[in-house]
N, C-alpha and C positions, 0 to 999 in steps of 0.2 A: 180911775174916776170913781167917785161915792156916792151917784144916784143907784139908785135900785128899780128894779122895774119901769124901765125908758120906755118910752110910749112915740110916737109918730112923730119926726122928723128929730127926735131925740138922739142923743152918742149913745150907742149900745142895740139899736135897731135895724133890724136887716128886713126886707123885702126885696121884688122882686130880682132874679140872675140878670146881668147883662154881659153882652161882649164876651162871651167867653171864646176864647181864641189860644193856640200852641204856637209860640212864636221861638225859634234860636235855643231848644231844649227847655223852656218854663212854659208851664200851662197858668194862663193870666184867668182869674176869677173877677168880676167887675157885679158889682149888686147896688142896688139903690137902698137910700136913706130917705124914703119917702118924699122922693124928686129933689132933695135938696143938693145932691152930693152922687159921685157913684163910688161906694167901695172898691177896695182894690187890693189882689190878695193874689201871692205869684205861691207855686210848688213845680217839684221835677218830680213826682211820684203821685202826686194825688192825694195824697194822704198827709204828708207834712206841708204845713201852710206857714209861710210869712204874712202877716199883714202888712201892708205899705200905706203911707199917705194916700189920702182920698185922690182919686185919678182927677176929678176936677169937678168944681161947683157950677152950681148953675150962672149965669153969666152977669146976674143982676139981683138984687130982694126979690123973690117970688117970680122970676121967672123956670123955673124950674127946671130939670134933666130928667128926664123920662125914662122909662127902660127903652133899651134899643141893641147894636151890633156892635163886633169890630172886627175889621180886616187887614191883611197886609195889602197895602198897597205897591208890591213887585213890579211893577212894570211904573211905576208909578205915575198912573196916566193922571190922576190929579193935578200932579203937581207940587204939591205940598213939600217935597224934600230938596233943595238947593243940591244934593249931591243922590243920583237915581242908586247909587253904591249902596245906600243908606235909607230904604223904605220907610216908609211914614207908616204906624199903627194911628186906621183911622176908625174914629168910634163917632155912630149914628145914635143921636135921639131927638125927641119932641121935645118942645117946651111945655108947661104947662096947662096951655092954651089949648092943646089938642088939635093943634092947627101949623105951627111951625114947625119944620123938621130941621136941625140943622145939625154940626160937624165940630168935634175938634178932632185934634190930630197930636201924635206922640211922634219925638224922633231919636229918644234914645231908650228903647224897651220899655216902652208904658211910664218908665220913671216919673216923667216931667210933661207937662200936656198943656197944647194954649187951644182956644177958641177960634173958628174958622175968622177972621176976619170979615166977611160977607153975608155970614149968617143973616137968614134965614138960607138954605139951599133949595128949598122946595116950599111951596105952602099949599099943604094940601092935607084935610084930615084921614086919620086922626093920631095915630101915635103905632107906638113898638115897632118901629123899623128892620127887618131883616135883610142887609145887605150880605151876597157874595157874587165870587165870579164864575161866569159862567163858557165852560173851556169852547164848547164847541161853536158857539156864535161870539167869541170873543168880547162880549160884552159884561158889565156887572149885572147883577140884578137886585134889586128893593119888594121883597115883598110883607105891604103895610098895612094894618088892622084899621076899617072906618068903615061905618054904618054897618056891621055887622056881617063885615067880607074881607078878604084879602084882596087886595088890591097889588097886581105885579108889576112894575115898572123896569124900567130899562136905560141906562145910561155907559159911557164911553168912558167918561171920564172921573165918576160920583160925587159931580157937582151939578151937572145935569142930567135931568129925567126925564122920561117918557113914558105916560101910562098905554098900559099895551092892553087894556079896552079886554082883560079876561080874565073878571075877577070871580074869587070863591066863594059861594053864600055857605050862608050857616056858619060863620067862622067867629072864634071868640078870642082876641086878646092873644099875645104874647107868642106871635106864631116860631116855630123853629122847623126845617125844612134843609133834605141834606138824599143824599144818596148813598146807599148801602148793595153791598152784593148779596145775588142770593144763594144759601149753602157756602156762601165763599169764593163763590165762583163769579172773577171780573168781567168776566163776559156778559155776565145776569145782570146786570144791576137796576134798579128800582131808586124811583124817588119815594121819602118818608115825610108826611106833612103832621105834626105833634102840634095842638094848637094847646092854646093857654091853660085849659082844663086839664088837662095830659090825653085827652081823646086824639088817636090818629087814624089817617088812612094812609094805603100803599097804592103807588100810580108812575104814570109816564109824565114826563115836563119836555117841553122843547125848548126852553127856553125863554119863552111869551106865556104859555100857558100848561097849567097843568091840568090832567085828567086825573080822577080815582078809578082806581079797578076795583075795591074794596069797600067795604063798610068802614063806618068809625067807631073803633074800639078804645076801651082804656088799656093805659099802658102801665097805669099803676089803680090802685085802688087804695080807698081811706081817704078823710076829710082832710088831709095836708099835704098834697103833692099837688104844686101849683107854681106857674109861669116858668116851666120846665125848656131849658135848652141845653145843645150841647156844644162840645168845643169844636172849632171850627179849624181848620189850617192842619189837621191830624196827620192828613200825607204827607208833612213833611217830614213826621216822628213814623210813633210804628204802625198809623192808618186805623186807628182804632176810633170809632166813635162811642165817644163818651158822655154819659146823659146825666145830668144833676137836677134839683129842684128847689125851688123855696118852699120849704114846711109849715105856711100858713096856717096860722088858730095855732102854732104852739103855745103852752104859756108855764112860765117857770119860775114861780112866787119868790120872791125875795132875791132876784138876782140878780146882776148889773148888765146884763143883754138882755133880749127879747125878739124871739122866732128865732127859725136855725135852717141850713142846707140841708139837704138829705145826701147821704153816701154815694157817690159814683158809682156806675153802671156801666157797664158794655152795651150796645145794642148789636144784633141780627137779624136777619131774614131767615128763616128758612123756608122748603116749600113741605107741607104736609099732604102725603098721599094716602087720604081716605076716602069713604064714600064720593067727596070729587076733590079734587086736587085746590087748596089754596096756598095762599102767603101769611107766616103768622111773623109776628114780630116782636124777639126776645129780649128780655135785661137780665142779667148776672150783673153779683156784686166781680170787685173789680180782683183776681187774684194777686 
């Protein structure tokens, strides 16, 4: 392409991560084109990237694709795959509207991707959907950014929900939300809440609701680490959780992109024993 300097919903722009997910040895990268579009960009190391065709547009002029999830659907209570052998990758976003949430679905590795035909799945504001599943009450869960909370939901099949009435205030945008051990040790393990800002805190989740034990710290520092998530499906590789970001307010005179990722990360827990005993929570770059 021979534009230079693409600006908002332009070829050559990236904003916010979505869907990042490890599916069948490729680590899937998905990023918005200022709702028009999600990028979509496969690696087995993290470091060398393929670009691939845009995972899919939004569904109509100006209806837009949001940032939002993707998961494997393994059991695939959905629906969505005519053969359960063959799991459906399904990815959650809003419309532009800040009010519809809806689904498409992939069923040969991200390749090729169509629109839930029933869309809307939910209507309820406001946008950045975090879907995953949740082992020990067998259920998924959706936790979504609106009026300035997260909001947890609950469904069987992730085409129906259930607001479970226990949401998080003070919350900003683009939540990402996962579990880590602590020291290393499986037995320890901690829920981590990273919200859009890259501020987190460390807590307990049952499933419906989460608790903080922690204050909220940043994870990164500097005006360009923003709508920060990581890849999701990791235990099925080597269990690592992996943190990336969009590097908002980059800007790079005279060149045919505009904004960029930042480098992958490892995250951890450790516990620190001083004056009294807490939980800090680490990034390394990636070796």
């Amino acid at each position: 392409m021979s534009r230079l300097n693409p600006g908002l919903r332009q070829e050559g722009w990236v904003n916010d991560l979505n869907g990042l997910i490890y599916y069948d040895e490729e680590y899937h990268l998905f990023a918005q084109r200022w709702a028009k579009c999600w990028l979509h960009a496969v690696s087995r190391d993290l470091v060398h990237w393929t670009e691939l065709e845009p995972a899919f547009w939004e569904e109509k002029e100006g209806s837009g694709v949001q940032s939002g999830t993707c998961v494997i659907d393994y059991r695939n209570t959905s629906g969505l795959s005519p053969a359960p052998a063959n799991p459906p990758m399904v990815a959650f976003y809003p419309r532009w509207d800040n009010l519809h949430q809806c689904l498409a679905y992939s069923l040969d590795h991200g390749r090729t991707w169509q629109h839930y035909e029933k869309n809307p799945i939910l209507t309820y504001p406001e946008r950045d959907p975090k879907v995953f599943w949740y082992a020990p009450s067998n259920h998924w869960v959706m936790m979504l950014y609106g009026q300035e909370q997260y909001h947890i939901l609950s469904s069987s099949n992730l085409l129906n929900w259930k607001d479970e009435l226990h949401p998080i205030g003070k919350s900003f945008e683009c939540p990402d939300f996962f579990e880590l051990p602590v020291d290393g040790d499986r037995s320890r393990m901690k829920w981590v809440l990273v919200q859009g800002n890259g501020n987190y805190s460390i807590g307990t989740f049952n499933g419906v609701e989460y608790k903080e034990e922690t204050d909220r710290h940043p994870c990164d520092i500097g005006p360009n680490f923003y709508a920060t998530q990581s890849w999701n499906n990791t235990e099925t590789g080597d269990g690592r959780r992996i943190q990336t970001a969009w590097m908002r307010g980059s800007d790079f005179p005279n060149m045919p992109f505009n904004q960029q990722i930042s480098f992958p990360c490892q995250l951890s827990i450790a516990e620190w024993s001083g004056a009294s005993k807490q939980l800090l929570f680490g990034r390394r770059s990636l070796n």
